[in-house]
N, C-alpha and C positions, 0 to 999 in steps of 0.2 A: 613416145608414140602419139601420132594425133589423129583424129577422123572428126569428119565433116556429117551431119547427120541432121534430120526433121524433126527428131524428137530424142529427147533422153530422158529414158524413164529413172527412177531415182524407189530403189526399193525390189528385191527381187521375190518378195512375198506370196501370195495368190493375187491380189491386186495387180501388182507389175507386170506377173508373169502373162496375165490374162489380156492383160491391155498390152501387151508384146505379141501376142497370136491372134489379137483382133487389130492391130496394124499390120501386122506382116500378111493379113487378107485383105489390106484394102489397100497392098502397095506400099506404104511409107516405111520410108528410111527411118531406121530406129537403133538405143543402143539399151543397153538394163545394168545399169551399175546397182552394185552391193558390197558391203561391209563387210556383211559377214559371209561363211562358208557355204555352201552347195550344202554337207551333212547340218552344218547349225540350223541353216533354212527349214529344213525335213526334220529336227529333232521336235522341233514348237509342238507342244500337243495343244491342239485347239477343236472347237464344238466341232458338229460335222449335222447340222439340221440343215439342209436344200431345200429351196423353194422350187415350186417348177419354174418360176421363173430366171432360176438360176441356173437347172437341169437343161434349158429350152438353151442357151445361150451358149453350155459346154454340147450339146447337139450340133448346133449349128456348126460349130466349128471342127466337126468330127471328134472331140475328146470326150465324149462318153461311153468308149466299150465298154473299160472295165468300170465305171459305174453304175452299169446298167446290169452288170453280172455280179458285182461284189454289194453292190450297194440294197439296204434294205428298203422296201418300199411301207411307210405308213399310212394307216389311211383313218388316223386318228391318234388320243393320248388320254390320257387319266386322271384326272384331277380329285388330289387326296385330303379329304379335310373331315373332320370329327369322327376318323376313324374309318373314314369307308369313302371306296373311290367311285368313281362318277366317269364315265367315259364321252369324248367331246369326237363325235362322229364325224372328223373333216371333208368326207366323200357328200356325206348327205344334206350338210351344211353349205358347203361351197360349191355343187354342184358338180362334181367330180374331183375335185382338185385334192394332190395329197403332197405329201413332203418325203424325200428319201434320207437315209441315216447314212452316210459316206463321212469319213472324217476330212476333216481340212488339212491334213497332213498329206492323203491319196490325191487329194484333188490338186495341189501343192507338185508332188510328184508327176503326175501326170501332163499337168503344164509342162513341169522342168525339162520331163522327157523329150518332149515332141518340138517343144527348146533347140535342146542339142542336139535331136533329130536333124534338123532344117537347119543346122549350123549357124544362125542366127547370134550377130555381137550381143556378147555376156562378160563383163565383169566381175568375178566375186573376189573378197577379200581387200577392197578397196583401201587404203587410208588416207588420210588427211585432206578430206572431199573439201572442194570449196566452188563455189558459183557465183558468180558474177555476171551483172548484164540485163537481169532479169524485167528491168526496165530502160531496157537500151535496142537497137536490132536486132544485135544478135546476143545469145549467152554463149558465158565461156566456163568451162568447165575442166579443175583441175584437181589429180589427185595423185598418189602413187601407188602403182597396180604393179605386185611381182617384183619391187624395188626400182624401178624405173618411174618414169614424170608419163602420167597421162591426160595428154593435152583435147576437150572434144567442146565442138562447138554445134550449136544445135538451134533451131527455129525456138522449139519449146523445150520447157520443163517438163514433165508429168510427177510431181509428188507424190509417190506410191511407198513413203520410207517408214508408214507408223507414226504413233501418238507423238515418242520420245525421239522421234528425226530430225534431220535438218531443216527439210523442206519448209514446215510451217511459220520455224522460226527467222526465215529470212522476208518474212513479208511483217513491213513496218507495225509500230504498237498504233502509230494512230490510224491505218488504215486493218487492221486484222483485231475486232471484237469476239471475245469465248465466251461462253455458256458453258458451266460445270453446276455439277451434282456431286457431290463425293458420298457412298452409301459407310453407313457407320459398319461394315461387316462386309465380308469376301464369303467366299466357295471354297475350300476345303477338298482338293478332288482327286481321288484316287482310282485308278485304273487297273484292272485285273483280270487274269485269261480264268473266268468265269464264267458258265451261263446267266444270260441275264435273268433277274428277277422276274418280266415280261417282257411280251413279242412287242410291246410298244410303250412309249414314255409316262413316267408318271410325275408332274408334281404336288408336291405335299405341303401343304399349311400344315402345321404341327401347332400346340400354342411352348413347345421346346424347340420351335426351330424350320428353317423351310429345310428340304432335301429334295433330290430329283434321282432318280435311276435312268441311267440310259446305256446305252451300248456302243459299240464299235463295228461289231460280228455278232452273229451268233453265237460265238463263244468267246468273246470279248467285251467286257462288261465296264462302263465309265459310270461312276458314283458321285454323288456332290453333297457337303454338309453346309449348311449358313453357319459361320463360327465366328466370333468378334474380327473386325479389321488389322488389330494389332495381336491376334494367335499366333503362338510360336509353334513352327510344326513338328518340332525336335518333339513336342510332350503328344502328337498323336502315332502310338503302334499301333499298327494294323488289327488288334485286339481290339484297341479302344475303339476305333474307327466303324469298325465292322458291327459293336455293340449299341455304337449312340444312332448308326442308321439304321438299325434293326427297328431299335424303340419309336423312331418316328414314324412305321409304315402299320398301315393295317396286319392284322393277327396272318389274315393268308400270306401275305406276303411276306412279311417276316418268317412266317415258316418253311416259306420254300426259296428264300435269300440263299444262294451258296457265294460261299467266304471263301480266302486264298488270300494267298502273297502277293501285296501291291508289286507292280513293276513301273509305278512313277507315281508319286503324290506329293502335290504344289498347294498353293493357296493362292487366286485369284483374288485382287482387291478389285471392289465395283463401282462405276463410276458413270455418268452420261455426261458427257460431253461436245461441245458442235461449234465452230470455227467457222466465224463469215467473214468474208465470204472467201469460195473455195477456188476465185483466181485471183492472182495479181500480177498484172503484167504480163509474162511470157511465161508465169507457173501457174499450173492447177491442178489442185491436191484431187486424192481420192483416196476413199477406205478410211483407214485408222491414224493417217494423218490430219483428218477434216472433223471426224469427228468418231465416240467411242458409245456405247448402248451396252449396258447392263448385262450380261448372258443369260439372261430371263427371259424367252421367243426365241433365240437364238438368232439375231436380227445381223450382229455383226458382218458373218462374210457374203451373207447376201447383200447385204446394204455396198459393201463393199462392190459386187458384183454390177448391181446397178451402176453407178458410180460408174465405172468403167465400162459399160457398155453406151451411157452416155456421153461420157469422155470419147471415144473412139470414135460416133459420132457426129462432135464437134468438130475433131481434128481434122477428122476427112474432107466435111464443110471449108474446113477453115483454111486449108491446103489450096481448095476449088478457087477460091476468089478472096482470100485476105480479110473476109471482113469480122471485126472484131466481134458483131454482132452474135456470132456462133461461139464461141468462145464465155459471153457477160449471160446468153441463154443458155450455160454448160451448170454455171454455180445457179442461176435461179432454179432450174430446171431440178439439180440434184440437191437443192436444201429443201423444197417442199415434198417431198419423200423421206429426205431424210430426217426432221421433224415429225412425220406421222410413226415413222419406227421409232424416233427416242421418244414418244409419247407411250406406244404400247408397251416399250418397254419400260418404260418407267412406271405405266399402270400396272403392269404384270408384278415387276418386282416388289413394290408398294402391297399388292393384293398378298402374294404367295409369302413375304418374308414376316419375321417378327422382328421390332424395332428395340432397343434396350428400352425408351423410355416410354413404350407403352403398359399399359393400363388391360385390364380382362376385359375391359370396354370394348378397346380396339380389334382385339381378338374376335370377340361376338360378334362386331361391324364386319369383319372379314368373311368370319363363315356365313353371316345372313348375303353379304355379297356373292359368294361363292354360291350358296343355295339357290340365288336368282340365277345364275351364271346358267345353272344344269336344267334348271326348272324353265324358264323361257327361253323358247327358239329363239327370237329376235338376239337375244343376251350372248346368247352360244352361237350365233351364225356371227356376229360382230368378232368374237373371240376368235372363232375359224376361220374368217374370213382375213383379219390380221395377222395371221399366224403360219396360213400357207402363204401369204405373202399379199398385198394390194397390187392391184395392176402396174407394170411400168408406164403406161401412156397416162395414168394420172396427172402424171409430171406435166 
């Protein structure tokens, strides 16, 4: 099989898929390769915090019905420290602005849908991908799709395949520099058709630990424990699970926690990471191939969003008249955003977690930070104002 195409996206994630229905409205020929399955795709349980300026961009493109009817709307969260929580008002802070609770699984789906609505070329289940050309005129792209040779040649890349993809790795060591953090601890997170604890997020400084309560639904309840990096999660039941985040939350809410049988619980390791730059030649990465942000703001799939609504674009530009110049403004344009988020996230996680080798010292640093946080507007408008999201025109 072969086809002739403007772009091949590489990754059929929310990233891909999104920058799959933001070219098929601006015209350009495109194709969405993937490894894995259509159900593997949709099994990923991942955060689900929108920015509006996430919400504004699945608008536009008409994919937010059932967002806008399923999805819960915030208009603030909870910050829990020496026992008693502190609510950070995002409406009054940011001048209207709030965040919706939709997971990245529906949003995931809901691309997919409208996908195969429009019968739009999709590849899943790809193997033995290989790309070539990348610095040549054209790319050529080879794999085998359904047991046969899939032969596709394309103007551009789009790297939309994730941290542990292809994509990144095919751009040279002496032209591609990283940026890591590796955090000494993961997230612990189990998932349960519970009512939540509260109609809105809490996180918790503990001095035994961070924790955060969040939801899915209304009656679908996502939980997170900070537990060492190397936890084995064979040694947490739902017993133990349900008792050590009982003990981190204030006395109210611990009493009004309802427990229940997990129906999925992982362990997230944490990490921030960021990849320059994010073209080379005829590729350019986006999302969690470029770079990765702590699940502390829940920065990921909007950053990602960005990313691709930037991408999209470039390409348009770059279709218009050839010039590379839209393309070298695509990576400047999307690393200084994407540095302001692995900063908040990095400061968030930093604030909200405990370290092994701190000291009660550190502890007390925290919470007198955290009490400035509540106690000054300036402090708390800075928090809400990075949190439902910085402008995209910053860029």
């Amino acid at each position: 099989m072969h086809q002739r195409v403007q772009v091949a996206i590489i990754g059929a994630g929310p990233s891909g898929l999104l920058l799959g229905a933001l070219l098929d409205r601006a015209g350009i020929d495109h194709v969405l390769i993937e490894r894995q399955s259509p159900e593997y795709v949709l099994s990923r349980i991942r955060a689900g915090v929108l920015e509006q300026g996430t919400v504004d961009v699945l608008d536009q493109l008409g994919l937010s019905i059932r967002l806008h009817r399923e999805g819960l709307v915030h208009h603030g969260f909870d910050l829990l420290f020496e026992g008693k929580r502190h609510r950070i008002d995002l409406q009054a802070l940011t001048r209207g602005k709030q965040v919706v609770v939709y997971g990245q699984t529906e949003v995931t789906k809901d691309l997919m849908d409208d996908r195969a609505s429009k019968g739009l070329s999709s590849y899943y289940e790809v193997e033995g991908l290989s790309i070539q050309g990348l610095d040549a005129d054209q790319v050529e792209i080879n794999a085998i799709y359904q047991g046969a040779p899939l032969r596709i040649h394309a103007d551009l890349v789009a790297g939309c395949d994730g941290f542990h993809g292809l994509c990144r790795k095919l751009i040279p060591e002496s032209v591609l520099r990283t940026y890591e953090k590796v955090y000494p601890f993961g997230w612990l997170g189990v998932l349960a058709d519970v009512k939540p604890v509260s109609d809105e997020l809490i996180y918790v400084n503990s001095p035994k630990g961070f924790a955060l309560c969040s939801m899915r639904s209304t009656t679908r309840s996502r939980y997170y424990l900070q537990v060492p990096a190397n936890e084995d999660i064979t040694a947490w039941s739902d017993d133990r699970f349900w008792s050590v985040l009982s003990d981190r939350l204030d006395p109210q809410a611990a009493k009004e926690l309802m427990t229940g049988p997990s129906i999925e619980k992982s362990i997230a390791p944490l990490r921030s990471f960021v990849a320059e730059p994010m073209r080379w030649g005829r590729l350019l990465l986006a999302g969690d191939a470029a770079h990765i942000v702590p699940p502390t703001g829940a920065k990921g799939l909007n950053l990602a969003v960005s990313d691709v609504r930037y991408l999209a674009e470039a390409l348009t530009a770059w279709f218009k008249d050839h010039h590379d110049k839209h393309l070298d403004r695509y990576s400047q344009r999307c690393l200084k955003r994407v540095w302001r988020a692995e900063r908040f996230s990095w400061w968030f996680t930093s604030l909200m977690h405990r370290f092994a080798d701190d000291a009660d010292f550190e502890q007390k640093i925290q919470e007198a930070e955290l009490d400035y946080l509540v106690r000054s507007q300036a402090a708390s408008s800075a928090l809400a104002e990075n949190y439902v999201g910085l402008p995209m025109e910053w860029s």
